[in-house]
N, C-alpha and C positions, 0 to 999 in steps of 0.2 A: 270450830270451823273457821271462824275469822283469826285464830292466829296459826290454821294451817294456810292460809289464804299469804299471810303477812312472809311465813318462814316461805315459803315456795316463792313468792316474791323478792324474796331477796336472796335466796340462794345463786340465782346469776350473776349476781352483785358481786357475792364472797367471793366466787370461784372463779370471776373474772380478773379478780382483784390478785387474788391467789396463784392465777397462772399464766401470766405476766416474769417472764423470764429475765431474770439480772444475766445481763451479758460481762458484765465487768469483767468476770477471770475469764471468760472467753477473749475479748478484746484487749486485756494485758495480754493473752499466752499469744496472740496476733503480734503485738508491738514487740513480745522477747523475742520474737523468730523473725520476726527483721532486725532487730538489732543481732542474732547471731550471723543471720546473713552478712550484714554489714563488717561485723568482724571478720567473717572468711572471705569478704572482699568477692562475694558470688552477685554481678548485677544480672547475669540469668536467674537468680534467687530473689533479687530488686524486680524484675518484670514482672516475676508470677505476686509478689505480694502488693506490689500498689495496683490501685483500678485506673481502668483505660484513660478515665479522666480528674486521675489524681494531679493536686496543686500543693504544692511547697513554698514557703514564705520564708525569710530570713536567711541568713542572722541579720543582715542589715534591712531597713525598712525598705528597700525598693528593690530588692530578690525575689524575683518569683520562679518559678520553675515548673514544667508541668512534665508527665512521665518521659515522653522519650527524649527530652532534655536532660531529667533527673539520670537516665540510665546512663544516656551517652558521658555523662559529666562525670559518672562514676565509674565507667569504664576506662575513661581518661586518667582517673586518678588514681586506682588501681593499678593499671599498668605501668603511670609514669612517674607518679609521684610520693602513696605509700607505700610502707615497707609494714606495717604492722598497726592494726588503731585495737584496742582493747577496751572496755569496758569496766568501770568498776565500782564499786560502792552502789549500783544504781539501784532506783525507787520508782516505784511505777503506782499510781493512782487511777483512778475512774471519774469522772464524771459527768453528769448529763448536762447538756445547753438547754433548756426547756424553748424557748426562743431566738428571735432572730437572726443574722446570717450564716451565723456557725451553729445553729442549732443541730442537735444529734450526742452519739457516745460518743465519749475523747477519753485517751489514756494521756495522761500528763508522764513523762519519764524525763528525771533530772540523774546524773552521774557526774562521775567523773571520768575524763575519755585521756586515755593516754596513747599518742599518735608516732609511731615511730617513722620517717620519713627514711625514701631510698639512699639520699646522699649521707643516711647517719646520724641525723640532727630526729631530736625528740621534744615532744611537748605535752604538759600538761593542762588540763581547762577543765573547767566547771560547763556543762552543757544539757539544756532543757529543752524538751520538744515534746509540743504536743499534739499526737495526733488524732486525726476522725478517723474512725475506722465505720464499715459497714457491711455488713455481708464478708464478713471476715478479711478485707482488703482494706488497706489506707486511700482513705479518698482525699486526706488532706492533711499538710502539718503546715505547723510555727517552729524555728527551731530559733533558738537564743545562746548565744555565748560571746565572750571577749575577742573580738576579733584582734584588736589591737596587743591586748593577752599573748597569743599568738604567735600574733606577727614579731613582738619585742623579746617571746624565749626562742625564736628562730636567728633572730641578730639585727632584728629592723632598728632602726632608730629613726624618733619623731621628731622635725624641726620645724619649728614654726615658721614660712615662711616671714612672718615680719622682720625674726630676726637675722633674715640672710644679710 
């Protein structure tokens, strides 16, 4: 009797334990289908996948961005600026924040992004963004890459001011 008492006991235990759902490939196959939005340059496709009160951070530390910003600024860019951005090599992770203010699921996604722009000029970058996703929407990224990278395979050149 007492180790029907014990197993019935802990049966909520296991099976709480047990169905407890990994989102992982759910919230990767979330982060691949904005990134193919993002290649077919669809920000009607950017509205429906980020949430009402999604926030975007980087590349530089003081970028932030929030949805109808993020769209408008992709609308901009699309129309006027690339010709083509593609995707490749990329790797997509999971992870949980158990704490503090980024707590939640996040897909880490690093690649390689090759950017064709309208006047003809191309570039390539290493680029990493990770976002929170929840209820199948991005509520939030970090995105990181070479800005300066960038700017110098487009024709920029750096001068210090000291030595003007």
């Amino acid at each position: 009797m007492k180790k029907l008492i014990i197993v019935f006991t802990l049966i909520p235990f296991l099976f709480g334990c047990s169905l407890q759902k990994d989102k992982s490939e759910q919230n990767i196959a979330v982060v691949e289908k904005y990134i193919r939005i993002i290649e077919t340059m669809s920000y009607d496709g950017m509205d429906a996948m980020l949430s009402e009160d999604y926030h975007g951070l980087g590349p530089s530390f003081n970028d932030s961005i929030n949805k109808q910003q993020a769209i408008a600024s992709w609308k901009y860019n699309a129309e006027n600026l690339y010709e083509k951005i593609e995707y490749k090599r990329e790797q997509h992770g999971s992870v949980i924040i158990s704490k503090g203010p980024n707590k939640g699921e996040w897909v880490s996604s690093w690649a390689e992004l090759n950017i064709t722009y309208k006047n003809g000029k191309s570039i390539v970058i290493w680029a990493n963004t990770a976002y929170k996703v929840e209820n199948d929407k991005i509520v939030k990224s970090f995105t990181f890459y070479n800005e300066a990278d960038a700017l110098e395979q487009l024709g920029y050149v750096f001068i210090n001011p000291d030595n003007l």
